[in-house]
LOFISE-70306 format. One line per field, with one value per residue: residue number from 1; chain; y, x, z of N, C-alpha, C, O, CB in turn. Coordinates in nm, 4 decimals. Glycine has a CB too. Example, Ala and Ser with C-alpha at 12.3 -4.5 7.8 and 13.67 -1.06 7.14 Angstrom:
// LOFISE-70306
n: [1/2]
chain: [A/A]
nyy: [-0.5690/-0.2250]
nxx: [1.3190/1.2850]
nzz: [0.7800/0.7080]
cayy: [-0.4500/-0.1060]
caxx: [1.2300/1.3670]
cazz: [0.7800/0.7140]
cyy: [-0.3300/0.0030]
cxx: [1.3200/1.2900]
czz: [0.7800/0.7870]
oyy: [-0.3319/0.1138]
oxx: [1.4236/1.3409]
ozz: [0.8465/0.8039]
cbyy: [-0.4473/-0.0598]
cbxx: [1.1308/1.4084]
cbzz: [0.9046/0.5725]
//
This chain:
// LOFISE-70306
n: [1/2/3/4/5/6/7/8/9/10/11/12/13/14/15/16/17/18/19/20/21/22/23/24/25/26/27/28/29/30/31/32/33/34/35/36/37/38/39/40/41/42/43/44/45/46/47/48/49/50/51/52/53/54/55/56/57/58/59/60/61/62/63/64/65/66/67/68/69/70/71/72/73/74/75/76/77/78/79/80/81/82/83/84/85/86/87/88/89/90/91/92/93/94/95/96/97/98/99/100/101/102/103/104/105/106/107/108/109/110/111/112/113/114/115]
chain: [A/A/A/A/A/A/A/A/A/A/A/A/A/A/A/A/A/A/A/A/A/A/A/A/A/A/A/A/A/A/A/A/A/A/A/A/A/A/A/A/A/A/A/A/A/A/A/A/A/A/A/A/A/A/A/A/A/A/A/A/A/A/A/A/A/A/A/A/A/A/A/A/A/A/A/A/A/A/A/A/A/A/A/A/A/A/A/A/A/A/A/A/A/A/A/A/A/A/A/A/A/A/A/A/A/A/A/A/A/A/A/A/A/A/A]
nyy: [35.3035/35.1765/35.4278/35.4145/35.1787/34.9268/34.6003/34.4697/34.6899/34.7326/34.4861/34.5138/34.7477/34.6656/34.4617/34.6018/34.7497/34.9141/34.6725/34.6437/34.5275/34.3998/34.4280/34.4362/34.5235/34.4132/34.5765/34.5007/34.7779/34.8112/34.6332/34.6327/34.4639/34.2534/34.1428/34.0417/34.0138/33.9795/34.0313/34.0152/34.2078/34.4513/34.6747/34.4865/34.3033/34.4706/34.6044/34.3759/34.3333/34.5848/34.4466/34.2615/34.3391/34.5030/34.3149/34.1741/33.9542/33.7168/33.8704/33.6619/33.3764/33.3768/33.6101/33.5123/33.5219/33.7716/33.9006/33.8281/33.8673/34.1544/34.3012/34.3566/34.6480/34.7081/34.6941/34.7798/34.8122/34.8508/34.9661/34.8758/34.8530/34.8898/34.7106/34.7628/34.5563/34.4590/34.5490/34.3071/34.1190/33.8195/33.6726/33.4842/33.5560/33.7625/33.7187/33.5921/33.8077/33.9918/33.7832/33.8118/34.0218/34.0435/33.9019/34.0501/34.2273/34.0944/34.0287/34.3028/34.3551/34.1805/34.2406/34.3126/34.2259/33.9916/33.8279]
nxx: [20.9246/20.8917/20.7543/20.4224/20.3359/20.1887/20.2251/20.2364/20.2540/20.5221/20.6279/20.5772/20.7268/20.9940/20.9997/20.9815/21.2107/21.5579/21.7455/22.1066/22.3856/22.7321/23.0814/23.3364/23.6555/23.8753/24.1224/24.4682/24.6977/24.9041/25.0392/24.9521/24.8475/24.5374/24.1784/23.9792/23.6053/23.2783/22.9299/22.5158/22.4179/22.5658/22.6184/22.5759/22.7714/22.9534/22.9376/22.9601/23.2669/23.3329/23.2234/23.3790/23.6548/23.6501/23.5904/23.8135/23.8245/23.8880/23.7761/23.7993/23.9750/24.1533/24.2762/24.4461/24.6601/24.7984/24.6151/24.6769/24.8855/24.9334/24.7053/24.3644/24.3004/24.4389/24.3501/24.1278/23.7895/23.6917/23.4253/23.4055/23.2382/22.9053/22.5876/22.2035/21.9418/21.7326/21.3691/21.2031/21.3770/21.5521/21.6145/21.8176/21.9095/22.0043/22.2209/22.3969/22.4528/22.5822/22.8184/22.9309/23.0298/23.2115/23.4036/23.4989/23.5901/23.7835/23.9968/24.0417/24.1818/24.4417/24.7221/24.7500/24.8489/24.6902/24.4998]
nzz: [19.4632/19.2270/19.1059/19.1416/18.8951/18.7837/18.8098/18.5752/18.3979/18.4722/18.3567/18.0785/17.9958/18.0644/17.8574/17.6998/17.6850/17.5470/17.3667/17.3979/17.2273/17.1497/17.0648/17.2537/17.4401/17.7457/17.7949/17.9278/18.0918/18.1423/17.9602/17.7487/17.6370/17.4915/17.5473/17.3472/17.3531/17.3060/17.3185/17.4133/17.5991/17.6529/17.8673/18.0724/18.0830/18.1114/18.3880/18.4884/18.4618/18.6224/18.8529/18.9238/18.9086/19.2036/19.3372/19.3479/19.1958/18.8867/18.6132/18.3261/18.2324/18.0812/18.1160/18.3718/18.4851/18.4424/18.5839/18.8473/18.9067/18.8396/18.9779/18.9187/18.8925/18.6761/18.4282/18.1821/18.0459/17.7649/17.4939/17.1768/16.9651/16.9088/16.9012/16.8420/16.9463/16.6759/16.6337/16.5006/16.4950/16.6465/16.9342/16.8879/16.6029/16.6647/16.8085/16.6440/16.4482/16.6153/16.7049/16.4073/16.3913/16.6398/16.4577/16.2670/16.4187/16.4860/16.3041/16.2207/16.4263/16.4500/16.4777/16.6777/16.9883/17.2120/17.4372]
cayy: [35.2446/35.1796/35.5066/35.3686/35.1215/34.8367/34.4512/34.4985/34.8096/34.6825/34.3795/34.5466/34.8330/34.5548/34.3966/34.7109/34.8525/34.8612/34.6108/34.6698/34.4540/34.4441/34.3994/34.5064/34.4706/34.4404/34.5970/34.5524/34.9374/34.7935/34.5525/34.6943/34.3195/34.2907/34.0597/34.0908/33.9634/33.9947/33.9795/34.0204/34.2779/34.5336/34.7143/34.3618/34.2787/34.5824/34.5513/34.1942/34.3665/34.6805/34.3856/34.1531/34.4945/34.5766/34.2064/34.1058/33.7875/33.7687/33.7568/33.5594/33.2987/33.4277/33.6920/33.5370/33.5156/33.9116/34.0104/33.7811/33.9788/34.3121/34.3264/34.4002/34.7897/34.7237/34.6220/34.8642/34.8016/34.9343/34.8992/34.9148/34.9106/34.8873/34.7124/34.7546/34.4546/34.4823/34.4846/34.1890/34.0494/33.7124/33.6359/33.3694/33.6329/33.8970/33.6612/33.5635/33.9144/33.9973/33.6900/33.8430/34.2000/33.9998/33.8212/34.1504/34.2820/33.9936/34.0416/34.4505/34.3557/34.0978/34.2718/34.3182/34.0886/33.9214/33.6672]
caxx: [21.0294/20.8524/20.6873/20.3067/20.3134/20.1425/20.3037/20.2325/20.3026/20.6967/20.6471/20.5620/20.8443/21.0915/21.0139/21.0334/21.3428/21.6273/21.8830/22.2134/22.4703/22.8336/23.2296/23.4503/23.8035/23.9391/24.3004/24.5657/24.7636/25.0220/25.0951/24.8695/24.7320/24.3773/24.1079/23.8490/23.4869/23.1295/22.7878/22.4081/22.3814/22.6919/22.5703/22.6123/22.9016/23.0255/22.8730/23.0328/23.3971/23.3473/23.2555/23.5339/23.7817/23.6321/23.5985/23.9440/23.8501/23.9179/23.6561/23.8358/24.0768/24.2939/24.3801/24.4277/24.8136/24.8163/24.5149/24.7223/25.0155/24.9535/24.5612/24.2669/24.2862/24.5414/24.2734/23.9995/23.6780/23.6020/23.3668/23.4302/23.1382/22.7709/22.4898/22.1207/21.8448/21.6373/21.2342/21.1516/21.5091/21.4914/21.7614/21.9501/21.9697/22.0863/22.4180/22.4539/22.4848/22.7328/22.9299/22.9821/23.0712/23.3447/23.5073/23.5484/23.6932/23.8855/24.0466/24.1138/24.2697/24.4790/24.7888/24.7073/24.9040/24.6122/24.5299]
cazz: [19.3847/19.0808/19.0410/19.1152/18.7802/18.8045/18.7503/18.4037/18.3098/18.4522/18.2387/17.9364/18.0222/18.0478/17.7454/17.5480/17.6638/17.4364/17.3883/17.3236/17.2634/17.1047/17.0552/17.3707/17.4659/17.8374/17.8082/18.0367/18.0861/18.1714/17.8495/17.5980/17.5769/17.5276/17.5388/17.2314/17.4075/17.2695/17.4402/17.3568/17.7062/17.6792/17.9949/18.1576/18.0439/18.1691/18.5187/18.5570/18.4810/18.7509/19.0212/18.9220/18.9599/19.2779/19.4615/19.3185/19.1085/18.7411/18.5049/18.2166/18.2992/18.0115/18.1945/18.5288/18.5052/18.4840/18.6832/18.9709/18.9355/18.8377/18.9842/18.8102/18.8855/18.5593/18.3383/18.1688/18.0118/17.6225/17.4058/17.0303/16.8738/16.9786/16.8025/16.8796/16.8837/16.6432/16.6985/16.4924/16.5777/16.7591/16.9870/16.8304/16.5000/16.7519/16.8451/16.5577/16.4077/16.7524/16.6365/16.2735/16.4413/16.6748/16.3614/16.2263/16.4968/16.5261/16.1801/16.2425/16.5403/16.3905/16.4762/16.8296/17.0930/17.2315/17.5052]
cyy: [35.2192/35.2506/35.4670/35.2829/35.0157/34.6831/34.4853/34.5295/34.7950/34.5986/34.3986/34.6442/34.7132/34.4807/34.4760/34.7835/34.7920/34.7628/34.6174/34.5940/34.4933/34.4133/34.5082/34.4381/34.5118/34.4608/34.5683/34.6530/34.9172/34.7120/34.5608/34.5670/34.3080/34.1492/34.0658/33.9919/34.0521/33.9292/34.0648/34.1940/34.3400/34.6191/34.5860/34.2912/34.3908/34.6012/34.4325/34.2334/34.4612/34.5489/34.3096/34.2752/34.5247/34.4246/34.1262/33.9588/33.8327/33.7176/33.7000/33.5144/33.3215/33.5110/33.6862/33.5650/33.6460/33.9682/33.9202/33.8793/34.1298/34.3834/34.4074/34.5410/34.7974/34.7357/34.7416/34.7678/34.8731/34.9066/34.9717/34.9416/34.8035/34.8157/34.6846/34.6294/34.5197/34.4460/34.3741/34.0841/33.9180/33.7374/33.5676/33.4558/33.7013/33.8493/33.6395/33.6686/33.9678/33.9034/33.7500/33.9620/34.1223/33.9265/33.9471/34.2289/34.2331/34.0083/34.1987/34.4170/34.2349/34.1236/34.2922/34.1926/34.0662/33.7843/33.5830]
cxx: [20.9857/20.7467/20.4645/20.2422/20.2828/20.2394/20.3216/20.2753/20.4737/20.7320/20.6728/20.6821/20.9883/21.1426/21.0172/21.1320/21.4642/21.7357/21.9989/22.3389/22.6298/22.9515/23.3214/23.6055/23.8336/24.0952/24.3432/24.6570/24.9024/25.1204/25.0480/24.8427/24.5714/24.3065/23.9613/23.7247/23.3529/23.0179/22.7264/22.3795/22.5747/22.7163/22.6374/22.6925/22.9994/22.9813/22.9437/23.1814/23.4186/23.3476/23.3641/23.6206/23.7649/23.6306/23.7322/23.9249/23.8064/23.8100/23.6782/23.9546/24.1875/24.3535/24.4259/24.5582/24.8214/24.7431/24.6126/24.8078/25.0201/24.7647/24.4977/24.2073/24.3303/24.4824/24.1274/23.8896/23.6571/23.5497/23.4046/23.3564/22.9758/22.6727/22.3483/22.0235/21.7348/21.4700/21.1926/21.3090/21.4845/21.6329/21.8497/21.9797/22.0344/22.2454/22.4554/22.5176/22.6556/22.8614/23.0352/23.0672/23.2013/23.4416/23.5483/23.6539/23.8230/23.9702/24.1220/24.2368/24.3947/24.6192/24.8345/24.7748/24.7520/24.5934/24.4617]
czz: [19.2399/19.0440/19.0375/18.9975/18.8288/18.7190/18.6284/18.3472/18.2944/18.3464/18.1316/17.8995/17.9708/17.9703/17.6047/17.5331/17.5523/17.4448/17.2987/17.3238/17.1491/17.1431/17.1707/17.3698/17.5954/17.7912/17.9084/17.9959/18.0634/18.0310/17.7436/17.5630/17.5754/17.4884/17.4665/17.3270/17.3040/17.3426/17.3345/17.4261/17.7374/17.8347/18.1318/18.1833/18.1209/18.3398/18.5538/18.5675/18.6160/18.8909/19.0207/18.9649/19.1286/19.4328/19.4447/19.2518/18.9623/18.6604/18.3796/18.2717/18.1801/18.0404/18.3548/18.5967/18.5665/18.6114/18.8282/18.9993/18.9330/18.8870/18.8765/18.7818/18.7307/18.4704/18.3256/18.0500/17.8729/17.5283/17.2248/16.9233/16.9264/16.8854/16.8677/16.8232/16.8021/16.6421/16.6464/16.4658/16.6465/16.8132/16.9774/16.6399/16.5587/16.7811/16.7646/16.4423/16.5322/16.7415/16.5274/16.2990/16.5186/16.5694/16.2985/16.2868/16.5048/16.4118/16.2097/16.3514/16.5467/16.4230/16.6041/16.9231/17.1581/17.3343/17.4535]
oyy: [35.2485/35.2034/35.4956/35.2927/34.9863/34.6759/34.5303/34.4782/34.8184/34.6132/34.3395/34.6317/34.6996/34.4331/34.4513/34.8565/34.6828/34.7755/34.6045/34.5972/34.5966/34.3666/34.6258/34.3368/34.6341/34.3690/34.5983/34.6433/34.9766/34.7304/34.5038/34.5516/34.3574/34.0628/34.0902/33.8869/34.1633/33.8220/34.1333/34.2867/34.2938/34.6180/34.5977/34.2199/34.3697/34.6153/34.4124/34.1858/34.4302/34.5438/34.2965/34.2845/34.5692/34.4286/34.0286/33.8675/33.9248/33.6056/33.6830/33.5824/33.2811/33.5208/33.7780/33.6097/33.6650/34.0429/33.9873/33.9587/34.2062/34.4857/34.4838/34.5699/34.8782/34.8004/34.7776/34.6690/34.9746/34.8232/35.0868/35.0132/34.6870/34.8657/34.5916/34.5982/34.6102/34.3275/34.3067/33.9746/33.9140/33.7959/33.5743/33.4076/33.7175/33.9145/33.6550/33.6352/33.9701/33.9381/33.7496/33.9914/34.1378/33.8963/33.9415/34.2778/34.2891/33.9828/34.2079/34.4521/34.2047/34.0189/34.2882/34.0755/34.1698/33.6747/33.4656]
oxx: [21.0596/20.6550/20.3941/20.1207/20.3447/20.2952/20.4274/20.3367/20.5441/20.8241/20.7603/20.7366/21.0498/21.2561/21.0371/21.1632/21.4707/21.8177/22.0034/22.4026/22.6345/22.9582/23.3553/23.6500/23.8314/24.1704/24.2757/24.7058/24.9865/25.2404/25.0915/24.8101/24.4994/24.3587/23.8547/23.7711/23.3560/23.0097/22.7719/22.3384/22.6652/22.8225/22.7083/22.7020/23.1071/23.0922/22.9787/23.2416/23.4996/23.4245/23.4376/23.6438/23.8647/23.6543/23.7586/24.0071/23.7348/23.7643/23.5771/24.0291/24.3027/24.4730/24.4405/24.5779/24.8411/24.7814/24.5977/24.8064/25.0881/24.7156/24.5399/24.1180/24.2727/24.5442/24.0518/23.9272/23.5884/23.6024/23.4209/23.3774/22.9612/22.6727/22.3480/22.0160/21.6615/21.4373/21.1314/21.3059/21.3797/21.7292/21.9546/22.0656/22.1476/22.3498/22.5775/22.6059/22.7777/22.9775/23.1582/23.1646/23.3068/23.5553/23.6684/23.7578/23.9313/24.0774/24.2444/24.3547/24.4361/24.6800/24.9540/24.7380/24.6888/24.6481/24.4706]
ozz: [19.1458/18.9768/18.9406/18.9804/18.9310/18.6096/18.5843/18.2537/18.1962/18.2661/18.0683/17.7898/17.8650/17.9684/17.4857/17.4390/17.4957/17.5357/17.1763/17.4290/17.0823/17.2568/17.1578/17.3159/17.6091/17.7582/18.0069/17.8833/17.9960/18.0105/17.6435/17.4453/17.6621/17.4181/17.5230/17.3712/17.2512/17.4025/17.2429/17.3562/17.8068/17.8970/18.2317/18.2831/18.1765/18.3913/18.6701/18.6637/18.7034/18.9869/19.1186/19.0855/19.1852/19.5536/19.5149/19.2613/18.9231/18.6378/18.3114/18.3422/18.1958/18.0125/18.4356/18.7097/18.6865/18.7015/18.9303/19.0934/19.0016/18.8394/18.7897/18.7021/18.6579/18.3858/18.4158/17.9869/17.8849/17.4546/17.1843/16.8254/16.9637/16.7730/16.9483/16.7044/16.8421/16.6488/16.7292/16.4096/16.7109/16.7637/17.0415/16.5661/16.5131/16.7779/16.7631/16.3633/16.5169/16.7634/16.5326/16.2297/16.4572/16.6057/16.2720/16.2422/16.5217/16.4668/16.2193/16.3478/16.6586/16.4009/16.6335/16.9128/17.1379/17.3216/17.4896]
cbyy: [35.1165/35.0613/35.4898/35.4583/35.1194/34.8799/34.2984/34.5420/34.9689/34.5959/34.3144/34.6151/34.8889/34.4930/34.3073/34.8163/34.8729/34.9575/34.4857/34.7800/34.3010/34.5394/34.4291/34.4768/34.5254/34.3443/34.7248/34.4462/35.0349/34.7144/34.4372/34.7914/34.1885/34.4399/34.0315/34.0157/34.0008/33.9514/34.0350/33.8767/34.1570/34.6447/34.7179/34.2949/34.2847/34.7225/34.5183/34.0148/34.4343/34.8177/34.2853/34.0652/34.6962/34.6850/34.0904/34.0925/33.6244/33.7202/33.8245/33.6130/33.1284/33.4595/33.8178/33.4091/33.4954/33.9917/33.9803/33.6472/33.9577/34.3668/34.3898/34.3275/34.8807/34.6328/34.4456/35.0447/34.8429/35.0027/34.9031/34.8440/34.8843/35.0375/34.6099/34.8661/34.3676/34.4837/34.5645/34.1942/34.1456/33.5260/33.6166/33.1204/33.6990/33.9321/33.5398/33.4842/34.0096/33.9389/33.5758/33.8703/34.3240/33.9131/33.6923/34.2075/34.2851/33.8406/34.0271/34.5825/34.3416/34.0925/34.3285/34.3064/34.1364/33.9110/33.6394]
cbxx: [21.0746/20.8274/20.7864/20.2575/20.4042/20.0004/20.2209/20.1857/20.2560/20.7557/20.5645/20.4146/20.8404/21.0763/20.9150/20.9550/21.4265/21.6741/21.8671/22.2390/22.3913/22.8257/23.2774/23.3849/23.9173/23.9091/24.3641/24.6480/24.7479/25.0074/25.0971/24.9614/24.7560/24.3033/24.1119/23.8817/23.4898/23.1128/22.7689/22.3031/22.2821/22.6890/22.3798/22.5732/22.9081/22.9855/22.7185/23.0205/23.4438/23.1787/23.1404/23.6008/23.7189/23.4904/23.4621/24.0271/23.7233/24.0610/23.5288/23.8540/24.0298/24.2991/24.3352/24.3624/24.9141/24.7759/24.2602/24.7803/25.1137/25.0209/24.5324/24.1620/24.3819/24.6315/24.2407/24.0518/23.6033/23.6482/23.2056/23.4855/23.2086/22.7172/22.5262/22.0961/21.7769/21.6806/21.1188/21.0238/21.5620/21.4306/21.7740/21.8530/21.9016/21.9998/22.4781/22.3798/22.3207/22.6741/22.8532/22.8677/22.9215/23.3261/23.4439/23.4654/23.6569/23.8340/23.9183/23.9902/24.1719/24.4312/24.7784/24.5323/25.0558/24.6046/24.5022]
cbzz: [19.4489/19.0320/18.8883/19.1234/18.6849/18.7704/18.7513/18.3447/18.3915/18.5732/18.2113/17.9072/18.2185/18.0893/17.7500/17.5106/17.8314/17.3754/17.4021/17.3476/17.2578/17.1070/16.8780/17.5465/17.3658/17.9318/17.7965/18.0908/18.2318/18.3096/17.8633/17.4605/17.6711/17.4220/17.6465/17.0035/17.5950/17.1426/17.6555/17.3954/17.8423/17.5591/17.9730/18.1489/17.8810/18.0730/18.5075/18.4163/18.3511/18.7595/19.0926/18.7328/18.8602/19.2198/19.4603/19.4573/19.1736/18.6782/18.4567/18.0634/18.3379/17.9057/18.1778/18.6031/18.3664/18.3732/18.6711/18.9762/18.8418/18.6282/19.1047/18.8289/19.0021/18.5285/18.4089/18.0994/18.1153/17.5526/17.4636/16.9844/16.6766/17.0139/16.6939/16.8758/16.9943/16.5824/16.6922/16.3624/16.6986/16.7144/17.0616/16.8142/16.4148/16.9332/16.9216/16.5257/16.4137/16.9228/16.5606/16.1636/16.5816/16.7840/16.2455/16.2095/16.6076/16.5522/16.0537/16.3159/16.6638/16.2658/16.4066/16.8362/17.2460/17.1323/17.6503]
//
């Protein structure tokens, strides 16, 4: 399972892979409403929507009205724009950059019905 690498070598793997984080929007298909979100871990973010879709519970309570009524098949996953951590990056610059990227969005999308 892990290729003969030693503790370590995972550790050090782990701590060098890349991180990517960034501005998404769950749509609903059905109402062209959407729900602007940002995270540090886009991957993860995206992982938490497929199991909510697939065990039937909603993962934002702003959309729980819809996802009740029209289930959460209704509802897709997209991301809008991606931004990578940078190596001497800390993690409270990294959100705080992901912050600035969702106010932007939040402004383009300004026009956008919105929950």
């Amino acid at each position: 399972m892990n290729d003969g690498k030693s503790k370590k070598e995972l550790i050090t793997q782990y701590k060098e892979r890349e991180i990517v984080g960034g501005v998404y929007i769950i749509k609903n298909t059905l109402n062209n409403k959407i729900l602007l979100k940002a995270g540090t871990n886009l991957q993860g973010s995206k992982n938490r929507f497929e199991f909510s879709q697939k065990t039937g519970s909603c993962i934002d309570m702003k959309l729980q009205g819809d996802w009740n009524k029209q289930g959460g098949k209704q509802f897709v996953f997209e991301v809008l724009e991606e931004l990578k951590k940078g190596e001497t990056q800390t993690a409270e610059e990294f959100k705080t950059d992901i912050s600035a990227l969702k106010e932007m969005w939040l402004d383009k999308l300004s026009d956008r019905d919105l929950y």
